[in-house]
C-alpha positions as CSV (number, residue, x, y, z in Angstrom):
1,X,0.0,0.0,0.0
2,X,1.2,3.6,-0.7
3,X,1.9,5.2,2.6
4,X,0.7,8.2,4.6
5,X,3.6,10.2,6.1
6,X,3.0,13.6,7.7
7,X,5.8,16.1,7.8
8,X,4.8,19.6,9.1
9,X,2.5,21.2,6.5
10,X,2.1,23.8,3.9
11,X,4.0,27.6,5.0
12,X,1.8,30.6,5.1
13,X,2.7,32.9,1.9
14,X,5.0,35.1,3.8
15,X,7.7,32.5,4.4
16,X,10.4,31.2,2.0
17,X,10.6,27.6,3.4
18,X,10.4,25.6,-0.2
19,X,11.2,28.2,-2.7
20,X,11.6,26.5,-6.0
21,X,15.6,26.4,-5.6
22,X,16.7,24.3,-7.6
23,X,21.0,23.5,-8.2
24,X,21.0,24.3,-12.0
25,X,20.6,27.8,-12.7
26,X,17.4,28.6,-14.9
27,X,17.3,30.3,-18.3
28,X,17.4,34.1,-18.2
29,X,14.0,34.0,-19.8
30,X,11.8,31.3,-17.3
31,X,9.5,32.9,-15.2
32,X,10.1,33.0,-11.8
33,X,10.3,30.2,-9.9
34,X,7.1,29.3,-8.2
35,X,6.8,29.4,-4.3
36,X,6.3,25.7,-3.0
37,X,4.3,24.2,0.3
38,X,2.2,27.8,0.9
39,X,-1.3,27.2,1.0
40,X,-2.2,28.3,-2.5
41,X,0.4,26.0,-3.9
42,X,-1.4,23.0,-1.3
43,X,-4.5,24.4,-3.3
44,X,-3.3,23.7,-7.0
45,X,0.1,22.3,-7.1
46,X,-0.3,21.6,-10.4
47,X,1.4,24.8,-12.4
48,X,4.5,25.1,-10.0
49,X,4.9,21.2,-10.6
50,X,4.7,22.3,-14.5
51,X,7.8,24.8,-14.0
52,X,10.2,22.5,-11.7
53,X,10.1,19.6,-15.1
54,X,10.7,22.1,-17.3
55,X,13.4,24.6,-15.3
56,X,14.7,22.4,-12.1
57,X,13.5,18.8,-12.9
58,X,15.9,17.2,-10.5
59,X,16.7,19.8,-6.9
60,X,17.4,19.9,-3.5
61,X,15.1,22.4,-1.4
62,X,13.9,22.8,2.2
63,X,10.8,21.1,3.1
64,X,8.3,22.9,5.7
65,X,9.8,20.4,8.8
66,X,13.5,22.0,7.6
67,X,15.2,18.9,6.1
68,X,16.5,18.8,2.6
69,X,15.4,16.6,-0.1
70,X,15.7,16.1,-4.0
71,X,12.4,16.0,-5.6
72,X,12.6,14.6,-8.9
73,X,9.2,16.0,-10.9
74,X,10.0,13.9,-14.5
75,X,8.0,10.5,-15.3
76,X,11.0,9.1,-16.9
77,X,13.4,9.9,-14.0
78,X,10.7,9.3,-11.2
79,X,10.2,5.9,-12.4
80,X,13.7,5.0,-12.7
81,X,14.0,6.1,-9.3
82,X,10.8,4.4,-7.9
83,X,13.1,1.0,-9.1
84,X,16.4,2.0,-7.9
85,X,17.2,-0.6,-5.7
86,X,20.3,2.5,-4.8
87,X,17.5,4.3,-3.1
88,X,16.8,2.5,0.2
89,X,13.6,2.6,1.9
90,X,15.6,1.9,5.3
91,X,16.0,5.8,7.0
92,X,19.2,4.5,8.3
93,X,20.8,5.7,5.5
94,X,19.7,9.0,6.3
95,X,22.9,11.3,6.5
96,X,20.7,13.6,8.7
97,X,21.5,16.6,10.8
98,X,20.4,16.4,14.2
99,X,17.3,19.1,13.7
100,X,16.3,16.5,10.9
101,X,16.3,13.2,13.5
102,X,12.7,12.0,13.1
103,X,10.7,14.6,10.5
104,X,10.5,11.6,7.9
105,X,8.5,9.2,8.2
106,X,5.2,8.7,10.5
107,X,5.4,10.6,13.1
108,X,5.5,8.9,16.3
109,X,6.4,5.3,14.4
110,X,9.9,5.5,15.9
111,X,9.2,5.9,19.7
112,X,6.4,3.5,19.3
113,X,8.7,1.1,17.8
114,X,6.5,0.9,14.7
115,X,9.5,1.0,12.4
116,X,9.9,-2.6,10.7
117,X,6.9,-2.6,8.0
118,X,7.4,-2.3,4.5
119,X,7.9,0.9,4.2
120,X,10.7,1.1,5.8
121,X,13.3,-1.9,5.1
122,X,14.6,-3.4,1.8
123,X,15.1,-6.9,0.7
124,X,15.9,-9.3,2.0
125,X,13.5,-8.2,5.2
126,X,11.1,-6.5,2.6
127,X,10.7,-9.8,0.4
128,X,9.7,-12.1,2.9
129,X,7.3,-9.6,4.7
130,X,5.4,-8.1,1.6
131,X,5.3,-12.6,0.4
132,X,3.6,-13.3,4.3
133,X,1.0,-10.6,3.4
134,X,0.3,-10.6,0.0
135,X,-1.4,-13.5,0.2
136,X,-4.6,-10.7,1.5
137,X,-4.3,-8.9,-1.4
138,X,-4.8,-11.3,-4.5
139,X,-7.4,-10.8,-7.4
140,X,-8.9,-13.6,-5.6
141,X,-9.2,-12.5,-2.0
142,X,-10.4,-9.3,-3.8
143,X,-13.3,-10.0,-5.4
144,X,-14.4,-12.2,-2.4
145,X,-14.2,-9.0,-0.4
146,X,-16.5,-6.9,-3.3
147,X,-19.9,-7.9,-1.6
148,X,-18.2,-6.6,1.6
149,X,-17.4,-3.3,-0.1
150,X,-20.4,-3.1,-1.5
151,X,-22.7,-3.4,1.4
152,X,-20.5,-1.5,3.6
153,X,-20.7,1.8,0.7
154,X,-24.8,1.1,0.8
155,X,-25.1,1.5,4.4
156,X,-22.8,4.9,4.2
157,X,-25.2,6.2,1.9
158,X,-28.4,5.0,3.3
159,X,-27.8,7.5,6.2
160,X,-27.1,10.6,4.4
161,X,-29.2,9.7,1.4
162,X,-32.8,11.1,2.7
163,X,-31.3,14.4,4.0
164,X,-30.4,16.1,0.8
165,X,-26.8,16.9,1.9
166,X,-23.8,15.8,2.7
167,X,-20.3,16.1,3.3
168,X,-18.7,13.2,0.9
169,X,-15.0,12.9,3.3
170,X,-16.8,12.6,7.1
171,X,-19.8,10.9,6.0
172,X,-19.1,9.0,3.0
173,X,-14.9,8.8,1.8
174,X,-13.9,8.8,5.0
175,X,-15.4,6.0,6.9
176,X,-15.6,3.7,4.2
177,X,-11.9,2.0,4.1
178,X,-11.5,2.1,8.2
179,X,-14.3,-0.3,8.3
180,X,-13.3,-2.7,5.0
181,X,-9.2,-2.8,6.2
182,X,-10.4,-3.1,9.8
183,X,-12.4,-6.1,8.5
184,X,-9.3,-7.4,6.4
185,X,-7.2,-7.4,9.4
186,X,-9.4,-9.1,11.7
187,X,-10.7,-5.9,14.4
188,X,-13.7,-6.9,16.0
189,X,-16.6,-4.9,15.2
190,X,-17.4,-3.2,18.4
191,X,-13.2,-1.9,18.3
192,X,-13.6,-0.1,14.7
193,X,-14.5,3.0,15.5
194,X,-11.5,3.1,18.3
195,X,-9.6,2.8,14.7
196,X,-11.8,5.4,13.1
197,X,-11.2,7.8,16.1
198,X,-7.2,7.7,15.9
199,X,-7.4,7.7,11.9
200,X,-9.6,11.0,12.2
201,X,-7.1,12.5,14.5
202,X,-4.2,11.5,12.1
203,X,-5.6,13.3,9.0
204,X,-6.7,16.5,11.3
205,X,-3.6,16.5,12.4
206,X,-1.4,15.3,9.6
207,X,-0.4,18.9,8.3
208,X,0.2,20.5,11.7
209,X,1.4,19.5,14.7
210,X,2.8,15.9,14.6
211,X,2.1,15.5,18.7
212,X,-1.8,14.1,17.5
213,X,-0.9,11.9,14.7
214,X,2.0,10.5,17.3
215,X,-0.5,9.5,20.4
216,X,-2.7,7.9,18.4
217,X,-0.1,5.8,16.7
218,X,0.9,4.9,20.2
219,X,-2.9,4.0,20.6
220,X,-2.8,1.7,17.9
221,X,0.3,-0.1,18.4
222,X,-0.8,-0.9,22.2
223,X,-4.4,-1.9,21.1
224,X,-2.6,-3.9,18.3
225,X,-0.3,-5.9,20.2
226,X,-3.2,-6.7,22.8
227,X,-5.0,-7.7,19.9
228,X,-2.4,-10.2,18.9
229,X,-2.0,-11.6,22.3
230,X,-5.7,-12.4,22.2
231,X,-5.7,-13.7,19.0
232,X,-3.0,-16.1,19.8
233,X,-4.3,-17.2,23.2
234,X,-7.7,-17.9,21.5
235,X,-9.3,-16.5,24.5
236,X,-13.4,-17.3,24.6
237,X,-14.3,-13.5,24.1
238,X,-12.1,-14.4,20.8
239,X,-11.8,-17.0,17.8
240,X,-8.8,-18.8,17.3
241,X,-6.8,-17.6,14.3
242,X,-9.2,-17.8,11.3
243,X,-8.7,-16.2,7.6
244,X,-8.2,-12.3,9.2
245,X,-4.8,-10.9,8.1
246,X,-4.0,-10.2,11.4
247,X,-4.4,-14.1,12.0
248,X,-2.2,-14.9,8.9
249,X,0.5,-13.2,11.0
250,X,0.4,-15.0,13.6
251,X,-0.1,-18.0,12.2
252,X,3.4,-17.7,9.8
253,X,4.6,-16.2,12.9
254,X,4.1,-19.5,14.7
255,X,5.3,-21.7,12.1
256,X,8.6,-20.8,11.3
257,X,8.4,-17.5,9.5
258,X,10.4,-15.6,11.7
259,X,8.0,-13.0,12.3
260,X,8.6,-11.1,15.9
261,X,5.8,-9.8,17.8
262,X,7.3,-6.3,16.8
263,X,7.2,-6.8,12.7
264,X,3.3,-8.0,13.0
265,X,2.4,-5.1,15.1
266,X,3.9,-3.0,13.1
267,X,2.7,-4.8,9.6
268,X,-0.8,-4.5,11.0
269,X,-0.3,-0.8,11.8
270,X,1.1,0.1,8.5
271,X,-1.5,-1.6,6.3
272,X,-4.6,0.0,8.6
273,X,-2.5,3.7,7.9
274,X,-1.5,3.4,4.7
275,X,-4.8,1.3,3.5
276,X,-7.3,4.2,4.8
277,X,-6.2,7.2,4.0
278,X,-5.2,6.4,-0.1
279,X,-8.9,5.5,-0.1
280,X,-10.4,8.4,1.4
281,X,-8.2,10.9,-1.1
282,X,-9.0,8.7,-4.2
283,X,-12.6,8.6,-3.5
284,X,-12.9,12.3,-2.2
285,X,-10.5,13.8,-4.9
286,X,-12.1,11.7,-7.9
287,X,-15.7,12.7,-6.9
288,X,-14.5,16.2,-6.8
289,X,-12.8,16.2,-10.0
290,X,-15.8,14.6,-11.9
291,X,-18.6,17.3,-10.3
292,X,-15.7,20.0,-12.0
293,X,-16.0,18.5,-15.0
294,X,-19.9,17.7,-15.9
295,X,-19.5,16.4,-19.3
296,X,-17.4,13.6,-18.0
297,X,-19.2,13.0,-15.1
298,X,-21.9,12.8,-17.7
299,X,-20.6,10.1,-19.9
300,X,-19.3,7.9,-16.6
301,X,-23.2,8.1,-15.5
302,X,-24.5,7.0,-19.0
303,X,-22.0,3.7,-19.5
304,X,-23.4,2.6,-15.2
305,X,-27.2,3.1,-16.0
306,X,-27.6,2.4,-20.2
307,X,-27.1,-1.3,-21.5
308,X,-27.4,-2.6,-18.1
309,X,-24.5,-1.1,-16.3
310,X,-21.1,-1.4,-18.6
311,X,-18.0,-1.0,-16.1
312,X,-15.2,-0.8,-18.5
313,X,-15.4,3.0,-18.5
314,X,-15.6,3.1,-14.8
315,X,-12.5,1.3,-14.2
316,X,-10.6,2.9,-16.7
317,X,-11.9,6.6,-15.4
318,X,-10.8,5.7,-12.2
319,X,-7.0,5.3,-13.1
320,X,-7.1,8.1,-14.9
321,X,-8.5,10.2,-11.4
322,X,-5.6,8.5,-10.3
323,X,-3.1,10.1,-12.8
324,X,-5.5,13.1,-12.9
325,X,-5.1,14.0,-9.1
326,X,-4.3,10.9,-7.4
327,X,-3.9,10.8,-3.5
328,X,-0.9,10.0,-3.1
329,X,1.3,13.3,-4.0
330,X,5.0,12.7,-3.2
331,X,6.0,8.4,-2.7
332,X,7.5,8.3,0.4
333,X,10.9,9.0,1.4
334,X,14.0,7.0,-0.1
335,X,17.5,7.5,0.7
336,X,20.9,7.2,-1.4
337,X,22.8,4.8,-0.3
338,X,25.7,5.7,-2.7
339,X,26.3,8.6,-4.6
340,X,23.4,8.5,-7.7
341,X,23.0,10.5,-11.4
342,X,18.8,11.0,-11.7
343,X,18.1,12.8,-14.7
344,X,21.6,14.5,-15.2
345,X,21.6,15.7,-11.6
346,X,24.4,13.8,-8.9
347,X,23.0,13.1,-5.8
348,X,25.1,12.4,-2.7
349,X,24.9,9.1,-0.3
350,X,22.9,10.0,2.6
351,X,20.9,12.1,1.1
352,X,16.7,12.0,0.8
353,X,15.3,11.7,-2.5
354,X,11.1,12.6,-3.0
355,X,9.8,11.3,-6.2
356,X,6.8,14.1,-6.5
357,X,4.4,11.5,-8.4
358,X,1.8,14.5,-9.4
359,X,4.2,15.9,-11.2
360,X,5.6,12.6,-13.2
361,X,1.9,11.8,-14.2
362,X,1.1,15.1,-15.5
363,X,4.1,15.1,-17.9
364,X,3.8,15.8,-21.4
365,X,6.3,13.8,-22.4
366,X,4.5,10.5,-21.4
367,X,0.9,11.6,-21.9
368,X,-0.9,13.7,-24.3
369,X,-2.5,16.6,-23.0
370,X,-1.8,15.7,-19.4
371,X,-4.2,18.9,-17.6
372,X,-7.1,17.4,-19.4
373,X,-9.6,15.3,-17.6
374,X,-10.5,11.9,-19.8
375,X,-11.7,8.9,-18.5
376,X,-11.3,7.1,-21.7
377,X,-7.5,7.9,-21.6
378,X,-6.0,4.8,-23.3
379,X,-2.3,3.6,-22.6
380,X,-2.7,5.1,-18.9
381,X,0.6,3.5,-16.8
382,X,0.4,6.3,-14.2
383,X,2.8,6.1,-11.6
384,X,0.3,6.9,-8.4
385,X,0.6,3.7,-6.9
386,X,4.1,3.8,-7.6
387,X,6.1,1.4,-9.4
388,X,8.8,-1.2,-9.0
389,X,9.1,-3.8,-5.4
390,X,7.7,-0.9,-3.8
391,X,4.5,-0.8,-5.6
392,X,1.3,-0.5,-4.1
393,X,0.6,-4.1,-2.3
394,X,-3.2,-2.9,-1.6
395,X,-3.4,-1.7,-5.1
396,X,-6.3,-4.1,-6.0
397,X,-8.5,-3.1,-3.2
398,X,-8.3,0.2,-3.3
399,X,-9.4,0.0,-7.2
400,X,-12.4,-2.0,-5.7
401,X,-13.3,0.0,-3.1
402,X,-13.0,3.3,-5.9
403,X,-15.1,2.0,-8.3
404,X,-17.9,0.3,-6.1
405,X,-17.9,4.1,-4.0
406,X,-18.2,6.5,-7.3
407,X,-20.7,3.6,-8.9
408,X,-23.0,3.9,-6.1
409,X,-22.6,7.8,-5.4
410,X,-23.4,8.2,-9.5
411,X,-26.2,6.1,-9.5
412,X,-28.1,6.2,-6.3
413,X,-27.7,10.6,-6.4
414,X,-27.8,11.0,-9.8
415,X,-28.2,15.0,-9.4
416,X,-25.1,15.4,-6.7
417,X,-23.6,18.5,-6.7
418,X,-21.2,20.6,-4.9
419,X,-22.9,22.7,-2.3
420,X,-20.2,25.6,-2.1
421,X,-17.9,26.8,-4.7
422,X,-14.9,24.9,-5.8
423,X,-12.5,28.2,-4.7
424,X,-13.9,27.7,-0.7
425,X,-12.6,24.3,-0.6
426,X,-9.5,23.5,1.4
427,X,-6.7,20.8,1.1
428,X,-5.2,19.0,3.6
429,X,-1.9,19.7,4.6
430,X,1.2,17.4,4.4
431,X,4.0,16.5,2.5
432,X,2.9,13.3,0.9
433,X,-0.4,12.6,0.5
434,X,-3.2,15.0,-1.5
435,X,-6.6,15.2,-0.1
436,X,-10.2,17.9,0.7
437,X,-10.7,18.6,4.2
438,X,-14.4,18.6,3.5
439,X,-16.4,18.1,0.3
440,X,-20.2,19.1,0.8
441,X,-22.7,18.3,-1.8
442,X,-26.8,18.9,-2.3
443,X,-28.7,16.3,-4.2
444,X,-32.6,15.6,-4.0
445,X,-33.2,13.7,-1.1
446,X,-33.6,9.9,-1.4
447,X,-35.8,8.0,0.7
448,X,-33.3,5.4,2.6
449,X,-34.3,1.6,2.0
450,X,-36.3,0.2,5.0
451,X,-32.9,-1.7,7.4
452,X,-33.0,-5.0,7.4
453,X,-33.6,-6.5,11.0
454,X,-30.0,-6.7,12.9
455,X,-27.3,-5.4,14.8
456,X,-26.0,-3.1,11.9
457,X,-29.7,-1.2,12.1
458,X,-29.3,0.2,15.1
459,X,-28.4,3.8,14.0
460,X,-24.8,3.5,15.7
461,X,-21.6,5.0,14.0
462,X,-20.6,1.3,12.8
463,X,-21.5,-0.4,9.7
């Protein structure tokens, strides 16, 4: 799964943190290099991307937490650096300055112990974690998990559907992958929305202050562990280790796989924060882009509703709202472990390297008119679930969980529409991943179908 990091966020428009500076000197005639990580540029990143693959392609410049990085803004370059096997995952080869000691990565993963997931190691360690888990994630266990998906998006809607309005991230985009991952890994029902609290409180917080987004990954990890104790013990408030990811672990765990209790914490922790919050961008910044541009939005509506429902334009649209504004905005962090040549530029051991993906899948070069919006788009190898040993392991079901969300919001409120002007909108802040705060929307109000008789129809917060 792509991962969620959250350096400080965007600067106000009076600082210089981020200035476009790049180690090539620009021609005499470029405009002026654009202002990076304000809050307009958070906004529409989009044109000052334009001007570093053009004028700086490949430079080093200070990110809002004050370390250094090389952002590398070129599909051709970013993908040779998303395979790099020079470019370790592993922060230990971080030649960092003291001010820099823990302002990569997630915050709080290091004092929580949180460190050994996939993100962060490289093979061999990598290899045999991503094989124990990506047994979870197969076309397979996929579309066994699609009726899942689908009920779980129904019952989302059925509670906002009769009151006209809604806001499409708390309500809808939001909720939607804590509950299917929780179900993946094996959380109890009645302990989601313990999951749903501390996932709210790292996106609120993922732009600012990193204390937030820190105590509730210290949350998690201590629920998690309990969680694996009781798993394991089989204790009667608890079923022995069934099909549950979480279960998997502990089951390779006990057979030979080497896994400490450490690694499957942490493995549980990173694919519950990287598996929600890809999800909640991709659903929230595809809806948003399709109510901006009607005519497409149009045509996607048609192919669900005419012939009896035809899919193929819904799952092509969908990678091309990845490549179009994807959530993920910058892949994680690598680091040089010898000295490197990306795109012409030399690049020191030690130092961090950004590959800004929003820039690489807007390029030109690689696509044809890349600022234009076409869900048709053939020949679409974006990069926005990255690309190489890296790439995105939860891929598949965040595809599933995209299509089955914009299906049923297209079909069920067939008249949605934003309910304030695009320009009053806000982004989240962050380094790495792009996503609304809020997305409101009016539609005509449609009566919810009667609940059928159950726990689930109790009104609660839970699916």
């Amino acid at each position: 799964m792509t991962d969620p990091t959250h350096p400080n966020g965007p600067t106000r428009p009076t600082e210089q943190t981020g200035s476009a500076r790049s180690s090539r000197p620009s021609p005499a005639d470029a405009p002026p290099a654009p202002e990076l990580f304000t809050w307009e540029f958070a906004t529409d990143p989009y044109p000052a991307y334009a001007w570093l693959r053009e004028h700086a392609p490949v430079h080093r410049t200070a990110l809002p937490s004050g370390v250094e990085a090389w952002l590398v803004t070129r599909y051709a370059d970013a993908k040779q650096a998303l395979a790099d096997p020079r470019l370790s995952k592993n922060p230990a080869h971080h030649d960092e300055p003291a001010h820099a000691r823990g302002r990569t990565g997630i915050p709080g993963e290091r004092k929580a112990e949180l460190m050994t997931h996939l993100l962060n190691i490289d093979p061999p360690d990598h290899t045999r974690l991503r094989r124990l888990v990506s047994k979870a994630f197969t076309p397979r266990r996929v579309a066994e998990f699609a009726p899942r998906v689908q009920e779980l998006t129904d019952r989302l809607i059925d509670r906002f559907a009769a009151e006209g309005r809604a806001d499409l991230i708390h309500d809808f985009a939001f909720p939607l992958p804590i509950y299917a991952i929780c179900d993946l890994l094996g959380v109890p029902e009645e302990d989601q929305d313990d999951f749903r609290d501390w996932a709210g409180m790292m996106i609120r917080h993922g732009g600012g202050p990193r204390g937030g987004v820190a105590r509730s990954v210290k949350k998690m990890r201590g629920y998690l562990l309990e969680l694996i104790h009781r798993k394991r013990a089989g204790l009667p408030d608890e079923p022995a280790p069934g099909e549950d990811l979480i279960s998997g672990l502990i089951r390779a765990s006990d057979h030979g796989e080497h896994l400490t209790e450490n690694e499957a914490a942490a493995m549980a922790f990173i694919l519950l924060f990287a598996g929600f919050e890809t999800t909640v961008n991709l659903i929230g910044n595809g809806m948003y882009a399709l109510l901006t541009h009607p005519a497409q939005r149009e045509a996607l509506q048609r192919s669900l509703t005419e012939d009896g429902g035809d899919r193929a334009l819904l799952a092509a649209g969908v990678e091309e709202l990845l490549r179009y504004d994807g959530p993920v905005e910058l892949a994680t962090w690598r680091f040089a472990t010898e000295p490197v040549v990306i795109g012409g530029q030399d690049i020191a051991a030690g130092d961090p390297v950004l590959v800004v993906l929003a820039a690489a899948d807007r390029d030109p070069a690689r696509f044809t008119d890349p600022d234009t919006l076409d869900l048709s788009r053939r020949d679409n190898q974006h990069l926005g679930y990255g690309h190489g040993i890296h790439y995105c392991l939860g891929a598949p079901l965040a595809r599933l969980e995209g299509q089955t969300a914009l299906a049923a919001l297209l079909t069920r409120l067939p008249d949605l529409r934003l309910a304030v002007e695009p320009a009053e909108l806000r982004w989240r802040g962050g380094l790495i991943m792009r996503g609304l705060r809020t997305l409101p929307v009016e539609f005509a109000p449609a009566p919810a179908p009667k609940p059928a008789p159950g726990p689930a129809s109790d009104g609660s917060v839970g699916p």
